[in-house]
N, C-alpha and C positions, 0 to 999 in steps of 0.2 A: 298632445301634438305628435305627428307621428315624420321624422325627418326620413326615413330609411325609404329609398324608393323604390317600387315595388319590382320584384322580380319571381319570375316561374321558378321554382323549383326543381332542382336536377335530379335525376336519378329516380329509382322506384326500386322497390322491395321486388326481387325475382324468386318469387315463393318454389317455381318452378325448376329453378337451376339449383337449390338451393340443396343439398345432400345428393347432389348428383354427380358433380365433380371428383371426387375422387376413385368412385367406382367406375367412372370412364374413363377413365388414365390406367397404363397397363401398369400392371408390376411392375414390369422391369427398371422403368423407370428411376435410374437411381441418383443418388446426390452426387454435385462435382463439381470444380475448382470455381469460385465466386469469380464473380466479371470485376468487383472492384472491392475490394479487403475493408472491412470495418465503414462503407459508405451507407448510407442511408438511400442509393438509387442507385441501381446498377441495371445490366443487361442479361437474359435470362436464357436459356437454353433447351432444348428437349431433356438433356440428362440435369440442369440445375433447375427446373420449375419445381419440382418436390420440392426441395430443402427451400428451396430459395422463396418459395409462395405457400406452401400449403404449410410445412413444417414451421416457417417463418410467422403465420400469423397464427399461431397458439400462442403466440407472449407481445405480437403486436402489430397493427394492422397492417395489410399490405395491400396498395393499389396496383393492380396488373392494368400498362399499357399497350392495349393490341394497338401497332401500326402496323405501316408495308410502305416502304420507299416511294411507292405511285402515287403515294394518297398526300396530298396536297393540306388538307384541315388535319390530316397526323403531324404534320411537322410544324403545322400552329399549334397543337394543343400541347405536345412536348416540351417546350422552354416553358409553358405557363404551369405545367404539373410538378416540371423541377423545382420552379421559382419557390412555390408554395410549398411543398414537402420539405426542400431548405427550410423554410419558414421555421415549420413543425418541429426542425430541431430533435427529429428520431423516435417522435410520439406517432409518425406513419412512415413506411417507407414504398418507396417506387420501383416496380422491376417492370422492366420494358419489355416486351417480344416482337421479334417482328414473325409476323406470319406467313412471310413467304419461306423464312431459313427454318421455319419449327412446322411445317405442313402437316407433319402428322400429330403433333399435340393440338395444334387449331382442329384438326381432323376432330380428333377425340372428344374437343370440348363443345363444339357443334353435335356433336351425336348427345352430349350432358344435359345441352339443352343452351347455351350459352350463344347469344346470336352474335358471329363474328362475321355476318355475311354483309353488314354493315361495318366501318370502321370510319374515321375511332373510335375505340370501344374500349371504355375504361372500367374493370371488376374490381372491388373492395371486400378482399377477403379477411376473415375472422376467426379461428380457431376451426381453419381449415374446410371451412365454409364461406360462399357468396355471400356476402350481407346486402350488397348493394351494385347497382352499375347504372352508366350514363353515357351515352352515345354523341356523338358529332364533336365540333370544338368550341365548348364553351367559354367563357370569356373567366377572366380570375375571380370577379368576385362569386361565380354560382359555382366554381370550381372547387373555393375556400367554403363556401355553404356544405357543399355535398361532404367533402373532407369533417367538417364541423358535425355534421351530421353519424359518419361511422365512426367519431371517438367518440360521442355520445352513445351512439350504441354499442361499443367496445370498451362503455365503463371512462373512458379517458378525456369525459368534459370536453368543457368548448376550448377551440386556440384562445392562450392569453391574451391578454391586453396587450402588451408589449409588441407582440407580434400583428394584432391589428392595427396596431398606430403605426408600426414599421409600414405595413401594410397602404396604408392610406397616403403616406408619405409619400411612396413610391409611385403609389397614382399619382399624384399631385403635380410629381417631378415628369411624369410622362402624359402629362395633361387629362389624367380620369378623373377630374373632380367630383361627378357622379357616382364613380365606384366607392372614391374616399368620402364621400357625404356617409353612403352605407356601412364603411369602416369603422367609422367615426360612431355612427349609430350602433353599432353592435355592440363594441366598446361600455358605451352608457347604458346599457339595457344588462347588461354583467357587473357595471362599476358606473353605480348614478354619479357616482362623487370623484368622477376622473376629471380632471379638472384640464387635462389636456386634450382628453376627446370632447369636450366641451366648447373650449376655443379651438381646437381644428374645424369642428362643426359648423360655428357660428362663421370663422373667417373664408370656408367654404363657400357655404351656402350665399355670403357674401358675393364674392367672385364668380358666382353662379348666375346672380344680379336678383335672386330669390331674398333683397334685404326684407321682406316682411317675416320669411322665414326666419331668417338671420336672428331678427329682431323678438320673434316668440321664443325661439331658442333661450335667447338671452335670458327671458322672464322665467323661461323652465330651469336653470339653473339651481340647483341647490343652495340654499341660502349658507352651509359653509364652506363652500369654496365660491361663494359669489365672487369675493374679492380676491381671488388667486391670483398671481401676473399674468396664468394664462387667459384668464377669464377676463380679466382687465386689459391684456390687450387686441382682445377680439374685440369686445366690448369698444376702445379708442378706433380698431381699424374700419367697424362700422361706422360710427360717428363720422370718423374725418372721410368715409367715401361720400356718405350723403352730404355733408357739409362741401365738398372737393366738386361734388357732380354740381352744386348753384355757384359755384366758383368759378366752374370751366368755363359756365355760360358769359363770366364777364372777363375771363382770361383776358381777351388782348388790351380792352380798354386799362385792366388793370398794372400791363406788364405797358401801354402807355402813359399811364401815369406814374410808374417808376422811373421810365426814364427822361420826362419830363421833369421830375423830381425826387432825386434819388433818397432824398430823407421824408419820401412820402411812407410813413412805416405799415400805415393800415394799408396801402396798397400790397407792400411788399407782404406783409403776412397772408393779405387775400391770393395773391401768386402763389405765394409759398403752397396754400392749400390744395389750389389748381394744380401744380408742380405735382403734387405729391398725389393726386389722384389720376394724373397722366401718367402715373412710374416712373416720374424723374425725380428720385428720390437725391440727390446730390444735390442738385439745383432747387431742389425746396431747401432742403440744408442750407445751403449757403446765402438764400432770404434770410432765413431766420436771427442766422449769424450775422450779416449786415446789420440786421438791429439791434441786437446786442452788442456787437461792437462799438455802435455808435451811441447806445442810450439803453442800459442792460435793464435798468428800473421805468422802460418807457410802460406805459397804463399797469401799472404795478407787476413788472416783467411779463408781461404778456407770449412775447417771442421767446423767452424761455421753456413757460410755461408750453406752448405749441410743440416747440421742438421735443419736450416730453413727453408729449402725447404721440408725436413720431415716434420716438425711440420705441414706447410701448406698443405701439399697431406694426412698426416694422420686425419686434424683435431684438430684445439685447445681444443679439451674436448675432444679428444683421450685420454685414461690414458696412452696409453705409451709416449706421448707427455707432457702429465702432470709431470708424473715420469720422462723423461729426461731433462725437463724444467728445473724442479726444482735442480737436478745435474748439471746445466748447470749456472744455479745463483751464486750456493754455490762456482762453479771454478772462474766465472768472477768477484765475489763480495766478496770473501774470503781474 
């Protein structure tokens, strides 16, 4: 099953540029005061591109960003190249030029062979050679691809895990669940037995409304970490959506027969479900708790049993999990 959805490839091998560079830079050209001390991105100069690009990538790789103030897709690509080199944590670094204040080293590197006649124009240099470059402004994740690609060629493997789950997160939080599906997927294809890129996957692909995916997912899980809490509460937050989605369909009859009769319990837990597939995660809560307050052992705690299947599909450090937990204590231990 292949969850990663498919994307072009960035960048190409510039065989052409490639031993060019440095013979078209003059001499004189010498090292000089760094734009930012000990950073792993900074800003680069006519007299600092030596030390700072050419010198710099004999011990580790260096992406050069040609912009110019005019250019509209350079000041998109720029927060997306920082974000990610942070990422990297100093296994790549980033030096910026603008090509209007350095005219005559763009000069130079157009005569190398290096096409700056377009921009943005991103170069991945390597022991003082081109290994790679990629044009216009691409979006992070084919941004993370290309990066992934010149530590591989620079000896320096793929980004960790760590950092593609940070990674995917941050989609999530700014609404790329597509990015983060591919996150996610990369992840498991370096570490089958990650058990977090597994349920990120699955509760993705979820929210994506792709639960058939969701659901093969699940079955491709490794059988030892089948039962992780990650894995288990992806595994409840599928459930309770298809369960939630025949719910909604009887939502209001059923939030009228609660309050036609408030110790109607089966109504209340079929609400509850509805509640909590609409993302009203409180007000499912406090069904649940209705019934346990009022009958803890009703069909052999039922309502219990529900709300921990909540806990697990929202998250133990969900705070609406938090805050019904702790209602949940005060009933059973009061």
């Amino acid at each position: 099953m292949e969850y990663l959805i498919g994307q072009k490839q960035p960048g190409g091998r510039q065989a052409g540029v490639q031993g060019g560079v440095q013979g078209g830079l003059r001499g004189d050209m010498s090292a000089g005061e760094a734009g930012t001390s000990g950073s792993f991105i900074r800003d680069a100069t006519e007299a600092t591109f030596m030390r700072d690009v050419l010198e710099a990538s004999r011990t580790v790789p260096v992406l050069v960003d040609f912009w110019a103030e005019w250019c509209g897709p350079c000041r998109q690509l720029t927060p997306v190249l920082e974000k990610v080199v942070t990422a990297a944590r100093g296994r790549v670094h980033l030096v910026k030029v603008d090509i209007e204040a350095c005219r005559s080293l763009a000069s130079q590197l157009v005569q190398a062979g290096l096409p700056l006649q377009s921009i943005p124009l991103v170069a991945a240099f390597w022991k003082g050679q081109i290994l790679d470059i990629f044009q216009g402004a691409l979006p992070e994740s084919q941004i993370r691809k290309f990066i992934e690609g010149v530590l591989s060629a620079a000896g320096g493997g793929q980004m960790p895990a760590s950092d593609l789950l940070e990674a995917a997160a941050l989609a999530l939080e700014e609404g790329r669940d597509e990015d983060a599906v591919g996150f996610y997927s990369e992840v498991i294809g370096e570490e089958p037995e990650n058990p977090q890129a597994w349920g990120g996957l699955v509760r993705t692909l979820a929210s994506l409304g792709n639960e058939e995916a969701a659901a093969a997912a699940l079955e491709d899980v490794p059988e030892k970490i089948a039962h992780h809490a990650e894995v288990e509460g992806a595994r409840a937050a599928l459930e309770l959506r298809q369960e939630g989605r025949r719910a909604a369909a009887e939502a209001e009859s059923l939030r009228a027969r609660v309050e036609a009769s408030p110790d109607d319990f089966e109504a209340r837990c079929g609400l509850a479900t509805a509640l909590n597939a609409a993302g009203d995660r409180e007000a499912a809560a406090e069904e649940l708790l209705y019934v346990i307050r009022a009958d803890r052992e009703w069909k052999d705690g039922a309502a219990k049993q529900q709300l921990f299947r909540f806990f697990d599909a929202w998250g133990h450090d969900d705070p609406a999990t938090l805050r019904a937990r702790r209602r949940l204590s005060s009933l059973l231990f009061s």
